[in-house]
Backbone as ProteinMPNN parsed JSONL, in Angstrom:
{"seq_chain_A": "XXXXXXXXXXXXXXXXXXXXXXXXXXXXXXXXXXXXXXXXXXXXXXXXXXXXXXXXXXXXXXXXXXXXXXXXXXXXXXXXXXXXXXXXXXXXXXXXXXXXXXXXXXXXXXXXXXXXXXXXXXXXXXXXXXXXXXXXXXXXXXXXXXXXXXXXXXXXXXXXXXXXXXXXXXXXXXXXXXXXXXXX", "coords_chain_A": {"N_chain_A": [[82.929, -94.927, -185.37], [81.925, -96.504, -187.296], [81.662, -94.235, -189.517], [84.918, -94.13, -190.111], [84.955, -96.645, -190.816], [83.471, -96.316, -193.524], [84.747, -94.403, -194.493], [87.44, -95.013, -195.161], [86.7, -97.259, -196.79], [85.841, -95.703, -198.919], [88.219, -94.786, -199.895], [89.324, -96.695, -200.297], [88.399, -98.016, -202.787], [88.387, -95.724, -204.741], [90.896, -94.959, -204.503], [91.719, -98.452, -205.92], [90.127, -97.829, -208.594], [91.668, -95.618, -209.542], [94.135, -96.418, -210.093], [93.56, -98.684, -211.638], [93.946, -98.103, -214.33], [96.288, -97.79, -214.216], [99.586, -97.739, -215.815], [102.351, -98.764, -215.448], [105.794, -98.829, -215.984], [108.889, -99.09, -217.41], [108.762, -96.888, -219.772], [110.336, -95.123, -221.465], [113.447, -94.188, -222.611], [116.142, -92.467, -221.744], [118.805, -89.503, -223.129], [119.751, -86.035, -221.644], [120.754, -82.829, -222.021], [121.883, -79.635, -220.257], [121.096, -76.237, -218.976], [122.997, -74.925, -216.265], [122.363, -73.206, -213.442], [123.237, -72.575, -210.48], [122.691, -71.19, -207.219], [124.558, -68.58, -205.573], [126.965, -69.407, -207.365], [129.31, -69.314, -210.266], [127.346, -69.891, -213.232], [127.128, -73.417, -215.213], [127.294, -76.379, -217.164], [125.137, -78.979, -217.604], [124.815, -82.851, -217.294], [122.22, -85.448, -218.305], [120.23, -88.413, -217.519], [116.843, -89.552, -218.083], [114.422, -91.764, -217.155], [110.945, -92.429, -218.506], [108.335, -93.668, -216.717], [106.083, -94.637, -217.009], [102.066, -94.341, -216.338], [99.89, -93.07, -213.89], [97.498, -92.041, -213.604], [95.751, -91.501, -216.823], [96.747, -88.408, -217.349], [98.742, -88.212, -215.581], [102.131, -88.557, -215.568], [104.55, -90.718, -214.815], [108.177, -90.084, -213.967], [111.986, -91.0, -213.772], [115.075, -89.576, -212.997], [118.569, -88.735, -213.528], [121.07, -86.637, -212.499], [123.908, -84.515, -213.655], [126.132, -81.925, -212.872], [128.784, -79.892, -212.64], [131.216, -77.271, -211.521], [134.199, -75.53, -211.703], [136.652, -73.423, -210.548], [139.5, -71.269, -210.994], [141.072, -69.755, -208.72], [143.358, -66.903, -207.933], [145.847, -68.512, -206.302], [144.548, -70.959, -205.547], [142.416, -73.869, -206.504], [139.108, -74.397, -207.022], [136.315, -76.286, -206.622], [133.003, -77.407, -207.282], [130.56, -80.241, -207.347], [127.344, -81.375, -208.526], [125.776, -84.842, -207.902], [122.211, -85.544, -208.724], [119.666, -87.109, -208.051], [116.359, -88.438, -208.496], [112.758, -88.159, -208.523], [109.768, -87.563, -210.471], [106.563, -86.369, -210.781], [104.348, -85.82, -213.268], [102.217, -83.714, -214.561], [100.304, -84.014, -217.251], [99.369, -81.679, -219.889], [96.046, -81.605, -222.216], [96.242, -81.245, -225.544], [95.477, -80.347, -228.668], [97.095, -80.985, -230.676], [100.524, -82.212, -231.38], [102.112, -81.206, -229.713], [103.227, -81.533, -226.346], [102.932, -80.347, -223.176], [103.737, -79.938, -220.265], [103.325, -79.974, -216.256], [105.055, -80.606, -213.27], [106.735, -82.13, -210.078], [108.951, -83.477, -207.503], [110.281, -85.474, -205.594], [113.824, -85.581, -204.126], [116.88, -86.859, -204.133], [119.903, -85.58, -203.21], [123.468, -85.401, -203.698], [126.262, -83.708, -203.276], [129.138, -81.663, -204.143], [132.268, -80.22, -202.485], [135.376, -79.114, -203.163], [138.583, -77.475, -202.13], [142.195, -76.615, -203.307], [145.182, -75.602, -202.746], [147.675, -74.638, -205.255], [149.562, -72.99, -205.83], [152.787, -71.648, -205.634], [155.519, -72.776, -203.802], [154.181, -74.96, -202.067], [155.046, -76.422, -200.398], [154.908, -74.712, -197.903], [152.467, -74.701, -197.407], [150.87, -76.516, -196.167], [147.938, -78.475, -195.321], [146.052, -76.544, -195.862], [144.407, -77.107, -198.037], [140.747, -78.15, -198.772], [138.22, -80.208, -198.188], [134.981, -80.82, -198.66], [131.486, -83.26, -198.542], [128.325, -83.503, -198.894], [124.817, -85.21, -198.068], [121.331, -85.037, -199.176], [118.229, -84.162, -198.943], [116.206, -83.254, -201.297], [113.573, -80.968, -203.176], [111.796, -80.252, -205.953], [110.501, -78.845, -208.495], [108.967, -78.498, -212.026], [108.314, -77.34, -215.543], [107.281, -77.995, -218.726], [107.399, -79.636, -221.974], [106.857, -82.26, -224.662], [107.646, -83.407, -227.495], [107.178, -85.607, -230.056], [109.003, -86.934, -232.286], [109.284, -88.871, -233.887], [107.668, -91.98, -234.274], [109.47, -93.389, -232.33], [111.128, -91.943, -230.677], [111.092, -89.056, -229.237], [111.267, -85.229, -228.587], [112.363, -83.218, -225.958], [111.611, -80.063, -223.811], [112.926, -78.629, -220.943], [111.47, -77.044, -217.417], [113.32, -76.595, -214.841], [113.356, -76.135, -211.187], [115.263, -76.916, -208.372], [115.311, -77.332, -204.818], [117.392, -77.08, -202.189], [119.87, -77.442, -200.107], [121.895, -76.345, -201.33], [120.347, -74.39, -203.641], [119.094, -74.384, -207.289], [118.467, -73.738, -210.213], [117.394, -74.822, -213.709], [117.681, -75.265, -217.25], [116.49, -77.352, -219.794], [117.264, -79.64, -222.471], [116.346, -82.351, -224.275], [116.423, -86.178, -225.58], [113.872, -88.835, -225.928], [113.74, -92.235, -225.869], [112.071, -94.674, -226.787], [110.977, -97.815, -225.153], [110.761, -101.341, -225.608], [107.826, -102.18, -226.513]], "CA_chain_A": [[83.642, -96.055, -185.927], [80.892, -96.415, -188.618], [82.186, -93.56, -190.15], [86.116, -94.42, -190.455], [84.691, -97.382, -192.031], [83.114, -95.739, -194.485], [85.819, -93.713, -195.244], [88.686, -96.028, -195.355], [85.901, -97.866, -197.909], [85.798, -95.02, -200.672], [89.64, -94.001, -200.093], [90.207, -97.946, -201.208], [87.639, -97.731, -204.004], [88.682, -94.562, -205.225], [92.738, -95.776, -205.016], [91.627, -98.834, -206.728], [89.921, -97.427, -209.952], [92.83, -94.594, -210.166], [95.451, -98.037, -210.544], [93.228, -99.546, -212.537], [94.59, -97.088, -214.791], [97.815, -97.377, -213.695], [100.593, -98.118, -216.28], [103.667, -98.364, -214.95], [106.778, -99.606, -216.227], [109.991, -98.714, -218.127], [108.592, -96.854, -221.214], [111.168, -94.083, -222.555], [114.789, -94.107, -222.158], [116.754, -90.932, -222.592], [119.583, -88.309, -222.053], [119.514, -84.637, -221.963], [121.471, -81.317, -221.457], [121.172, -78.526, -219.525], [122.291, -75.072, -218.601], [122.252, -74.33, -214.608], [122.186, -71.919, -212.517], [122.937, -72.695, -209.406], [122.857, -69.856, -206.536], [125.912, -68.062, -205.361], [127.708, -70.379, -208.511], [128.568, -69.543, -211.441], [126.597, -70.939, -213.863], [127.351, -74.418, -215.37], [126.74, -76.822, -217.764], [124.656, -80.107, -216.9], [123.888, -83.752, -218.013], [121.821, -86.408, -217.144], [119.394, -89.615, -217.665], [116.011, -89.527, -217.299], [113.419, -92.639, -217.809], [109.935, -92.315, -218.42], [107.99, -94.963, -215.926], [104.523, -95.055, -217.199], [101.198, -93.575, -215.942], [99.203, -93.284, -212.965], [96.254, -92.327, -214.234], [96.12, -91.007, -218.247], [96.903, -87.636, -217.351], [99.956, -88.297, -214.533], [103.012, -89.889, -215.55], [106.254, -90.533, -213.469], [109.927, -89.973, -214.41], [113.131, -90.632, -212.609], [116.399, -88.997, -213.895], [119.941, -88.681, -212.377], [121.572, -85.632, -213.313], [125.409, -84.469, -212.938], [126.956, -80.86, -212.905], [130.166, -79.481, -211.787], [131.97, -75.741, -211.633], [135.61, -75.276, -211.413], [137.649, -72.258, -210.843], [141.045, -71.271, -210.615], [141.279, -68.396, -208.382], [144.612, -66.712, -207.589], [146.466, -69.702, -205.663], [143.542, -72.035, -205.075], [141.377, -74.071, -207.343], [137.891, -74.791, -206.249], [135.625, -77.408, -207.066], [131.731, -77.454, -206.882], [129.75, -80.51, -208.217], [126.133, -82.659, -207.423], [124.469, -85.578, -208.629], [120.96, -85.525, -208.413], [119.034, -88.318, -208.061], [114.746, -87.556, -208.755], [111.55, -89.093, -209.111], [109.022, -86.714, -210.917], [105.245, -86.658, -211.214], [104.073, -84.826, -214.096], [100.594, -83.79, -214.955], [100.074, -83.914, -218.703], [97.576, -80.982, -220.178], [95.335, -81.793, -222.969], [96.136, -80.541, -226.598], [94.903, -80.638, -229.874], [98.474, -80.911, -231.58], [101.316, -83.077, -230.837], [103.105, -80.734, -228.842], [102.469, -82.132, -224.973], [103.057, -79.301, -222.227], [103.395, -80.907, -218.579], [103.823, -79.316, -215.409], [105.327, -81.577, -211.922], [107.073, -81.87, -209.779], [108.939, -84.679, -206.897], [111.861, -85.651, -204.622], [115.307, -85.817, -205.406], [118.235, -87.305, -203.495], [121.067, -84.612, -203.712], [125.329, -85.498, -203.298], [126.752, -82.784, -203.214], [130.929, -81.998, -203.364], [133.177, -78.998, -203.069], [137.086, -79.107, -202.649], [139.568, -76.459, -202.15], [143.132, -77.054, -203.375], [146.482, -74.489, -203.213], [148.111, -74.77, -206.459], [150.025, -71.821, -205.862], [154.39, -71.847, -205.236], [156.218, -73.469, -202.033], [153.16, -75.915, -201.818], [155.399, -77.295, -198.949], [154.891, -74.439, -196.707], [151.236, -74.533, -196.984], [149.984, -77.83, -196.084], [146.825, -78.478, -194.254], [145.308, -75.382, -196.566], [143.338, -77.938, -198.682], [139.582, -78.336, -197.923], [137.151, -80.751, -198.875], [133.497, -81.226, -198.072], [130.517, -83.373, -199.146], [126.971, -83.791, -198.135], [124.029, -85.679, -198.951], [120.407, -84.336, -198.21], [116.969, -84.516, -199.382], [115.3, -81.748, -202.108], [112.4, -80.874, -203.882], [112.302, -79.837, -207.035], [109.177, -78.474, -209.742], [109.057, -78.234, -213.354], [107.49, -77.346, -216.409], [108.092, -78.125, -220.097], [106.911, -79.892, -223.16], [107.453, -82.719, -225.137], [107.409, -83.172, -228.577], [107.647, -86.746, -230.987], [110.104, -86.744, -233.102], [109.231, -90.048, -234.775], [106.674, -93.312, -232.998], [110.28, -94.319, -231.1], [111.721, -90.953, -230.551], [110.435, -87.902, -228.591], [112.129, -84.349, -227.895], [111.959, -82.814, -224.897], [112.258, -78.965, -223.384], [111.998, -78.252, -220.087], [113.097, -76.098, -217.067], [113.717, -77.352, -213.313], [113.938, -75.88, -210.03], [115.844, -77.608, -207.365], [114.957, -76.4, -203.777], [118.022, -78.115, -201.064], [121.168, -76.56, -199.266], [122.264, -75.428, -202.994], [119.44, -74.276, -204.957], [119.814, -74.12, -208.004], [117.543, -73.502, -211.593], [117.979, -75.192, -215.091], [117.214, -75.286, -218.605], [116.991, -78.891, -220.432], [116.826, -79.917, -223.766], [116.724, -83.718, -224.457], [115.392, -86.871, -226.357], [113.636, -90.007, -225.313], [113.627, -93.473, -227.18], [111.013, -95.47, -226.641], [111.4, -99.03, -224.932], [109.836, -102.272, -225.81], [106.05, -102.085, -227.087]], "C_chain_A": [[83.12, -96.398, -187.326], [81.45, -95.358, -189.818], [83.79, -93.543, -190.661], [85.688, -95.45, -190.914], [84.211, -97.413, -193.285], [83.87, -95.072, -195.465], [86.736, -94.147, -195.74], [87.886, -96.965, -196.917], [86.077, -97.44, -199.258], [86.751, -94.611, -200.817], [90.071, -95.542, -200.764], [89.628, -98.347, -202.731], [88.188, -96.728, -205.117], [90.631, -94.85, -205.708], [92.606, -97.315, -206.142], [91.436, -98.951, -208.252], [90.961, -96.619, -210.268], [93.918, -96.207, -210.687], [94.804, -98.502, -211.22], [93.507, -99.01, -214.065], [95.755, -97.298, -215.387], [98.844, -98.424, -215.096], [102.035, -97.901, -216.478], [104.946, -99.421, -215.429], [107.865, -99.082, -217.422], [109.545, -98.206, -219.305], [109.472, -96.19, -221.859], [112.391, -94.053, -221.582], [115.192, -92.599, -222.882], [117.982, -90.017, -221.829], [119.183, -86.801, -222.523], [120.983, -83.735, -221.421], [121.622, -80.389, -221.249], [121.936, -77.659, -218.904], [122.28, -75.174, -217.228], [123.159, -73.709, -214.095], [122.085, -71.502, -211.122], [123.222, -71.566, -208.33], [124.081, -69.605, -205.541], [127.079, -68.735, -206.283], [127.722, -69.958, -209.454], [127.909, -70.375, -212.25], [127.708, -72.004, -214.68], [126.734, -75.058, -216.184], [126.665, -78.332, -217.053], [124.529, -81.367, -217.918], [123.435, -84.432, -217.167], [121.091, -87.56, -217.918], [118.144, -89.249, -217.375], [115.201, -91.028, -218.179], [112.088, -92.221, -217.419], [108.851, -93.246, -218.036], [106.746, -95.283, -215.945], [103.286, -94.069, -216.705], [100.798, -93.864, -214.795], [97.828, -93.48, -213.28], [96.535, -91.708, -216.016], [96.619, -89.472, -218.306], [98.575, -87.293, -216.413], [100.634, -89.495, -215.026], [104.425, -89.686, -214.287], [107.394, -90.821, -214.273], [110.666, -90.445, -213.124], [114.087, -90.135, -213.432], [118.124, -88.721, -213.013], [120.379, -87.165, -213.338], [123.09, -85.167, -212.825], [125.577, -82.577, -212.98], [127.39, -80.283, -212.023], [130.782, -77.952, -212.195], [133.1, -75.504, -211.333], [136.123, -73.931, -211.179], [138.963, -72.021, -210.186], [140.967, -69.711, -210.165], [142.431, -67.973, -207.583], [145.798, -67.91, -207.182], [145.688, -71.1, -206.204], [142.531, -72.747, -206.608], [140.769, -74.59, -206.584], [136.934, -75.556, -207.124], [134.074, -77.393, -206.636], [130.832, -78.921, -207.763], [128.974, -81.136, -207.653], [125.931, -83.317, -208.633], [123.275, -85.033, -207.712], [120.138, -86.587, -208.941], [117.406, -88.362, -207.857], [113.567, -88.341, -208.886], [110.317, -87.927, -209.425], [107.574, -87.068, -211.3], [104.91, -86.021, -211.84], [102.592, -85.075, -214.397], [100.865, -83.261, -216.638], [98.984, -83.322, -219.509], [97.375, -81.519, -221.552], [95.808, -80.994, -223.929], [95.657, -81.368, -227.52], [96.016, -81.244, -230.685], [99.249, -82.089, -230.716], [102.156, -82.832, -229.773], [102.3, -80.854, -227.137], [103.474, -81.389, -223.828], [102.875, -80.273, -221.113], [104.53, -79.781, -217.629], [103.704, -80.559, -213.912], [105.939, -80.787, -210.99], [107.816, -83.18, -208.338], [109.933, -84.485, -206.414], [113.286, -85.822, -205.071], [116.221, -86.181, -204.175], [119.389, -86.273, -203.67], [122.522, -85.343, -202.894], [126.024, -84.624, -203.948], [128.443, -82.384, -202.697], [131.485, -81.202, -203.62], [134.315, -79.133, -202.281], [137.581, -77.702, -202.986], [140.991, -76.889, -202.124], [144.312, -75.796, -203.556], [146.97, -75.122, -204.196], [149.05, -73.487, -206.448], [151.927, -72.392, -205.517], [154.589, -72.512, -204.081], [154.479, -73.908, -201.634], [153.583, -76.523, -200.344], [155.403, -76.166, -197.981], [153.075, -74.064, -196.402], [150.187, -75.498, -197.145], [149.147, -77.209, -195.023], [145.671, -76.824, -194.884], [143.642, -75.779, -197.661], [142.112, -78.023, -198.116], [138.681, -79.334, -198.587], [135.855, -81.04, -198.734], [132.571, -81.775, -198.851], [129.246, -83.886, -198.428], [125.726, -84.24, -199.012], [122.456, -85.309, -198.349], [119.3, -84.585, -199.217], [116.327, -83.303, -199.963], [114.272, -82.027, -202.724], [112.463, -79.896, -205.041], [110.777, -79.749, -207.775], [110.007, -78.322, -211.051], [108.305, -77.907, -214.454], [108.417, -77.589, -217.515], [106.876, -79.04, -221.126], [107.91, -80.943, -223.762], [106.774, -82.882, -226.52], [107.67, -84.392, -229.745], [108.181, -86.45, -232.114], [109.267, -87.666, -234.446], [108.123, -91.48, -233.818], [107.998, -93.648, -232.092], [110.721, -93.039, -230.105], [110.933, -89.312, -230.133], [111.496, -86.948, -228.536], [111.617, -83.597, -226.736], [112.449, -81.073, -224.36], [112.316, -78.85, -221.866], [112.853, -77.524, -218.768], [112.462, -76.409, -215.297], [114.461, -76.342, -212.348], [114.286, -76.691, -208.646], [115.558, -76.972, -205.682], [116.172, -77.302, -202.752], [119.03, -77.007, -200.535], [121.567, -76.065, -200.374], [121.406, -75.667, -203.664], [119.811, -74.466, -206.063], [118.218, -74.141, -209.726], [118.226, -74.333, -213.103], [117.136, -75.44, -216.117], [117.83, -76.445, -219.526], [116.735, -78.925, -221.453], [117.511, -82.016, -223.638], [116.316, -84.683, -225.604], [115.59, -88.425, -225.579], [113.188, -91.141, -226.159], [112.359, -94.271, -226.155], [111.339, -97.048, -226.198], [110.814, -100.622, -225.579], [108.607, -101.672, -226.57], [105.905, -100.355, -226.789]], "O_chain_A": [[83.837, -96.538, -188.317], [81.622, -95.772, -190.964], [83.961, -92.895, -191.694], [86.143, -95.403, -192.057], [84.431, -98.324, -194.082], [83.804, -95.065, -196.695], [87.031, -93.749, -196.867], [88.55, -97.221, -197.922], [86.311, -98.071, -200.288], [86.818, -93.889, -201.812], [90.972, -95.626, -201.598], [90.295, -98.871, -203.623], [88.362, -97.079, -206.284], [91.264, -94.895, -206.763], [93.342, -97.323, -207.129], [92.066, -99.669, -209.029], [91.355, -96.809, -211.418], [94.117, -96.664, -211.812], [95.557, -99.17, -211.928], [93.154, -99.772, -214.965], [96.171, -97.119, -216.532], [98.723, -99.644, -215.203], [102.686, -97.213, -217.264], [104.945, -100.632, -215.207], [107.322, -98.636, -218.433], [109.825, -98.969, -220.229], [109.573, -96.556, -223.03], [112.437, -93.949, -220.357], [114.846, -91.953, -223.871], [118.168, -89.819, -220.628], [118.497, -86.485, -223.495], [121.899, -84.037, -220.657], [121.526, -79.749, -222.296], [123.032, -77.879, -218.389], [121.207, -75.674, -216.89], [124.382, -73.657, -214.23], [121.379, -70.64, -210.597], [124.2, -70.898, -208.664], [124.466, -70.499, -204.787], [128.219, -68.555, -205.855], [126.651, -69.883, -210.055], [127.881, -71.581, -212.001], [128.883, -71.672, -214.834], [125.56, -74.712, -216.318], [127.504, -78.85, -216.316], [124.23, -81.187, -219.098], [123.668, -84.472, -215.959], [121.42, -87.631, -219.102], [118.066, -88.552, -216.363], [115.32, -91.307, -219.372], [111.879, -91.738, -216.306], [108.293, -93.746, -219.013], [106.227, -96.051, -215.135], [103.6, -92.879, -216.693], [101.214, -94.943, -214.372], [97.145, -94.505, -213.28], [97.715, -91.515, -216.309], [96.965, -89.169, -219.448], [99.32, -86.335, -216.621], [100.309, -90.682, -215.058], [104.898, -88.925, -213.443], [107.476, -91.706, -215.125], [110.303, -90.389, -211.949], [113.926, -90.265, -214.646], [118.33, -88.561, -211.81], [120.057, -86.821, -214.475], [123.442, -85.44, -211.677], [124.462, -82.145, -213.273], [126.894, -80.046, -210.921], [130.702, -77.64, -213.383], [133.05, -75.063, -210.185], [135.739, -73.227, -212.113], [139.379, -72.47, -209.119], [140.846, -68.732, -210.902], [142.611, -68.589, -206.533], [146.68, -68.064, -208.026], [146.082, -71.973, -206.978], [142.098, -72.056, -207.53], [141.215, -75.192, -205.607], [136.879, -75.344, -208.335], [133.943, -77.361, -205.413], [130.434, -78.623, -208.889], [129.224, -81.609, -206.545], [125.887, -82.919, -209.797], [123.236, -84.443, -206.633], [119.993, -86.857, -210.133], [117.189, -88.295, -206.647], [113.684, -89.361, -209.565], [109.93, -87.368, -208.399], [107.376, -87.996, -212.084], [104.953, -84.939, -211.253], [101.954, -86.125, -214.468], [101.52, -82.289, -217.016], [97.967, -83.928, -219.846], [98.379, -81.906, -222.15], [95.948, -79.839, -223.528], [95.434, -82.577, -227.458], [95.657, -82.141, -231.448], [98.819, -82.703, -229.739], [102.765, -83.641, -229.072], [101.194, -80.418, -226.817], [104.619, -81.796, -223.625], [102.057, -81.191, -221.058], [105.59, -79.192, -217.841], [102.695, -81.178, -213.576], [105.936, -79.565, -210.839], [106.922, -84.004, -208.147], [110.6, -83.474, -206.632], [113.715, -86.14, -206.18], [116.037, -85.494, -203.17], [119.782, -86.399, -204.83], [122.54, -85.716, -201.721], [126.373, -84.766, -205.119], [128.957, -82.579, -201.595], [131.587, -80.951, -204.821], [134.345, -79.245, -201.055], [137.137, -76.958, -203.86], [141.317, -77.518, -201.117], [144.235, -75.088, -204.56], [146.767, -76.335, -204.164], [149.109, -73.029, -207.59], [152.137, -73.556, -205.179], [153.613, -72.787, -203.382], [153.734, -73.171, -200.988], [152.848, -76.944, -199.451], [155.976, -76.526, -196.952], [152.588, -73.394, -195.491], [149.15, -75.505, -197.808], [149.262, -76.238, -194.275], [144.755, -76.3, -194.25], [142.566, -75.233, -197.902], [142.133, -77.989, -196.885], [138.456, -79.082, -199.77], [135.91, -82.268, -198.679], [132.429, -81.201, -199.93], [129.286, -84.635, -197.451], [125.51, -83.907, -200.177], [122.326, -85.285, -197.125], [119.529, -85.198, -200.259], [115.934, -82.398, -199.228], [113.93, -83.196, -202.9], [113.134, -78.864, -205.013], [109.965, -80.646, -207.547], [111.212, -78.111, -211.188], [107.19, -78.38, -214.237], [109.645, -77.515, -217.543], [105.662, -79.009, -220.922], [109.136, -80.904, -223.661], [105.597, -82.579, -226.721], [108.569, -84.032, -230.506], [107.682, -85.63, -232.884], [108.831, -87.27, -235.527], [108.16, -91.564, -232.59], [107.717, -94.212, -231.034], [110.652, -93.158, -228.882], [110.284, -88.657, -230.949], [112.638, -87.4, -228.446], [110.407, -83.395, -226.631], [113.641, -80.805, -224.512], [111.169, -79.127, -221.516], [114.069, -77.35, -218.701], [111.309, -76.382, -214.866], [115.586, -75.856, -212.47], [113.345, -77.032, -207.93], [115.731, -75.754, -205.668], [115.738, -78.43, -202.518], [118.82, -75.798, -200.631], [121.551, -74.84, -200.249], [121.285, -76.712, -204.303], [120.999, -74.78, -206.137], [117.155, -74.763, -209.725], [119.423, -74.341, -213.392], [115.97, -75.796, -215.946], [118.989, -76.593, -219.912], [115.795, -78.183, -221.739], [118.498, -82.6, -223.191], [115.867, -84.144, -226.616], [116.532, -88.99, -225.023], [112.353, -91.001, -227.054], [112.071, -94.206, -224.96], [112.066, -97.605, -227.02], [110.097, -100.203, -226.487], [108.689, -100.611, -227.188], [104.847, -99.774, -227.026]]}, "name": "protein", "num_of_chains": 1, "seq": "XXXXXXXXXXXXXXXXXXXXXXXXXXXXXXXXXXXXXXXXXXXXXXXXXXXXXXXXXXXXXXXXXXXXXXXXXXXXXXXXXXXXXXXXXXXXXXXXXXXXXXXXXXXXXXXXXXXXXXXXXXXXXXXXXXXXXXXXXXXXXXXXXXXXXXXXXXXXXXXXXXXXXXXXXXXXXXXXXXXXXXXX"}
């Protein structure tokens, strides 16, 4: 018992000084846009939001970002429809340089909604009802990243960076963005 008290002691010590740290709160607003690559899909173009939510400790910050992209095609009869939001919260570890250019590798949860329709578009539409399809699902992914950011200006940052999605539709992408700076 002595010993779970002990422990529970330096796990609240140890969580305390990391927060003491901790600066968290709305700092960088921003959009971006991005190629992807999602699997069995063709590829697609993406946008999205992301804000930059402060630190944990000086080396870990946290993001969230929403992101959209959709794939159409018109094949013979039918057009088909593929698109998700993605909804994210990202922990990034921030390595050490000499220069301005700031390399970070994360990684965090993501909310996925996910929506693909099937529609005939093809002649005598009236003898082929009930052909239509629609499906959407919402599910829980994980997602890594690496990339780099880069200040533009004290308000203004650019950003590179490239994201794998792990859920019922994988999927890979390549971002380019910029982030304004909020308040102070």
């Amino acid at each position: 018992m002595k010993k779970l008290g002990i422990v529970t002691l330096l796990i609240l010590v140890t969580a305390s000084l990391s927060f003491g740290q901790a600066d968290i709160g709305l700092k960088m607003l921003g959009g971006k846009v991005g190629y992807i690559m999602p699997d069995g899909i063709d590829d697609a173009i993406g946008f999205g939001v992301v804000a930059e939510l402060g630190s944990i400790t000086p080396a870990i910050h946290l993001d969230a970002f929403i992101d959209y992209w959709g794939k159409k095609y018109d094949s013979y009869d039918y057009e088909i429809s593929f698109s998700e939001i993605v909804i994210g919260a990202t922990g990034k570890y921030k390595f050490e340089t000499s220069g301005q250019f700031q390399p970070y590798a994360g990684g965090g949860l993501a909310f996925i909604i996910a929506k693909s329709k099937g529609e005939y578009t093809g002649p005598n539409t009236e003898w082929y009802t009930g052909t239509d399809t629609e499906s959407s699902d919402t599910e829980l992914g994980f997602h890594f990243c690496g990339g780099a950011d880069y200040p533009f200006s004290d308000s203004m940052i650019g950003f590179a960076e490239v994201r794998y999605v792990m859920s019922d539709g994988d999927y890979f992408g390549i971002y380019a963005g910029v982030k304004f700076q909020m308040g102070n």
